[in-house]
VMD Tcl script that draws the C-alpha trace (Angstrom):
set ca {
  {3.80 -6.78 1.74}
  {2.83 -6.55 -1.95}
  {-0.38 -4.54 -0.61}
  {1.40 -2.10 1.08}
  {3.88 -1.41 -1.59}
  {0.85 -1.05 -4.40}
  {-1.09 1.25 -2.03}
  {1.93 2.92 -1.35}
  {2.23 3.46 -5.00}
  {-1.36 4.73 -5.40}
  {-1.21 7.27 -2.82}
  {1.85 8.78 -3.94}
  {0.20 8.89 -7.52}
  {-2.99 10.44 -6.70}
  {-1.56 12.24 -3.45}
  {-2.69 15.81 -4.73}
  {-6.13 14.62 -5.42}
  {-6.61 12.73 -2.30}
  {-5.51 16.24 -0.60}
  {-7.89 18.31 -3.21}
  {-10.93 16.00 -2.20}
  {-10.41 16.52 1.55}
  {-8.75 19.85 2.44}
  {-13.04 20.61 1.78}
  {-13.90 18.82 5.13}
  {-11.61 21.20 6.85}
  {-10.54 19.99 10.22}
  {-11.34 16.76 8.98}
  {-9.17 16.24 6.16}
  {-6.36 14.45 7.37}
  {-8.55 12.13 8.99}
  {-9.90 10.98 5.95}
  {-7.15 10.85 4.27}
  {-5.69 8.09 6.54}
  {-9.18 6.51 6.01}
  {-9.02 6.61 2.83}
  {-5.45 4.89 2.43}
  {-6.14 2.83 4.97}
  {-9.10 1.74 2.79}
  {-7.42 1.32 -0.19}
  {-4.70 -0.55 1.61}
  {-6.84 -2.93 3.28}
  {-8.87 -3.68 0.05}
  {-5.81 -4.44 -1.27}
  {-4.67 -6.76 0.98}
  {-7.96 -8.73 1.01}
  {-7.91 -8.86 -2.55}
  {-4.57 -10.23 -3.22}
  {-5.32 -12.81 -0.46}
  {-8.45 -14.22 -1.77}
  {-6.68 -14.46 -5.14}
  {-3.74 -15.96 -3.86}
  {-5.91 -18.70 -2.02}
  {-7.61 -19.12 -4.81}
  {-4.24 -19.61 -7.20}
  {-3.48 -22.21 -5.05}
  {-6.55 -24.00 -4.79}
  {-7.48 -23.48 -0.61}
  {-10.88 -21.33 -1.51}
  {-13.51 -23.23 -2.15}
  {-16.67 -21.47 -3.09}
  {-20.25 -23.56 -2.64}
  {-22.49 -23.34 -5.37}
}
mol new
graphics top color blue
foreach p $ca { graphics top sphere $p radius 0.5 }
foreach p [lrange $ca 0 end-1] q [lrange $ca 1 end] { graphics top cylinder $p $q radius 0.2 }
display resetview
């Protein structure tokens, strides 16, 4: 949940820019634009994960 709510965040922060960057691919814009929040959400997600496993001591890296 905390990923969603800090992407959330993001995009409405930088929502003009995110626009600006893809109303230049046209038709494709609003695709990318879910791509890229979908991106940014899942990156996110994966990286509050690994550092909560981490926190508590479940990831265990080999060296």
């Amino acid at each position: 949940m905390a990923a969603l709510v800090v992407t959330a965040v993001a995009v409405v922060l930088l929502y003009s820019s995110l626009v600006a960057v893809t109303t230049a691919l046209g038709l494709l814009g609003s695709t990318m634009l879910v791509l890229v929040v979908f991106a940014a959400w899942f990156g996110t997600w994966l990286l509050l994960e690994v550092a909560w496993e981490w926190h508590a001591g479940r990831l265990h890296v080999r060296e």
